[in-house]
C-alpha positions in Angstrom: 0.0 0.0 0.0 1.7 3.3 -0.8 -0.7 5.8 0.4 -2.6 6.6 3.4 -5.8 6.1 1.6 -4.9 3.3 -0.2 -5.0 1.7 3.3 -8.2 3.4 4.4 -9.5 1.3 1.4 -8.8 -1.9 1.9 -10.2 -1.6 5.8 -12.7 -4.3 6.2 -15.4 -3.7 9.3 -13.9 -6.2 11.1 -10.1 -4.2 11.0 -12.0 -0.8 11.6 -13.4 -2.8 15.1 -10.0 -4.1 15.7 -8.5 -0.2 15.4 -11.7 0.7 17.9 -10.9 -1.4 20.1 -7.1 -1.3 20.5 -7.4 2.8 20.8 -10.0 2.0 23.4 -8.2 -0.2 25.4 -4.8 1.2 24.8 -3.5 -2.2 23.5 -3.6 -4.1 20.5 -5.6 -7.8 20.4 -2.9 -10.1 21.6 -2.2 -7.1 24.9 0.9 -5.2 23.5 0.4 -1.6 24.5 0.1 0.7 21.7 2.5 3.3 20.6 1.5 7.0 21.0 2.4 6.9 17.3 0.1 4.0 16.8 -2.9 5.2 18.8 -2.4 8.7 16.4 -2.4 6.7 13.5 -5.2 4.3 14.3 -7.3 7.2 15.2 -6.5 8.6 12.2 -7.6 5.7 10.3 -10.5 5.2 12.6 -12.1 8.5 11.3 -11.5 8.8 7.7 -12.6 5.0 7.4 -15.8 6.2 9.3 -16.3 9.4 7.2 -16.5 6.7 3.8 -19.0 4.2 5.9 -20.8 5.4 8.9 -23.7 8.1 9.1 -22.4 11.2 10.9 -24.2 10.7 14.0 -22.2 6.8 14.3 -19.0 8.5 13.5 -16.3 9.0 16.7 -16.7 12.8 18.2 -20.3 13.5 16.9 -22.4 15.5 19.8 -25.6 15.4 18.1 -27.9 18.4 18.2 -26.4 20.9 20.2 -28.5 23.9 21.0 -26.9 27.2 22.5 -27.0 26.9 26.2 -29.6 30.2 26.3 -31.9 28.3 24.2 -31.4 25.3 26.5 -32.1 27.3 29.5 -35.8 28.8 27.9 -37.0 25.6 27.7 -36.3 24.7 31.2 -39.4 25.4 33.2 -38.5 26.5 37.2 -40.6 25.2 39.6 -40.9 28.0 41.7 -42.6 26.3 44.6 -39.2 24.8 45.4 -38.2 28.7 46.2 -41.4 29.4 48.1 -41.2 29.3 51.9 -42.7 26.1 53.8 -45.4 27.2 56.0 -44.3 26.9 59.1 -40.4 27.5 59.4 -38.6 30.2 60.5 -35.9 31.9 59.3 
């Protein structure tokens, strides 16, 4: 294989779940740890494979529908009777 995509290519689901896994775990199948180099390059791998194969919301890093946090906060509703005094106490 002579290119980087060349090998992105020829990944078979089954390799793509082996490059999961060993980034996941930090080691490779058979328990030899993995190479800072390796992990870089598996991930690497892990994500352009996914960006040929997987919907965007299976691929690694997706968040989904993120909403501004303002937005998020006018939909709360407050219950104000948690802020209410209970009858009866003193303060």
């Amino acid at each position: 294989m002579s290119s980087f995509i060349e090998a992105i290519e020829n990944i078979t689901p089954e390799i793509y779940e082996n490059l999961k896994r060993a980034v996941e775990l930090g080691k490779w199948g058979d328990g030899r740890k993995l190479s800072a180099e390796q992990k870089e390059t598996c991930m690497q791998a892990m994500i352009a494979w996914e960006l040929r194969n997987l919907p965007e919301e299976e691929r690694t890093g997706y968040l989904g529908g993120q909403e501004c946090a303002s937005q998020t906060k006018a939909k709360a509703a407050i219950d104000t009777s948690l802020f209410a005094p209970a009858s009866g106490t003193r303060h």
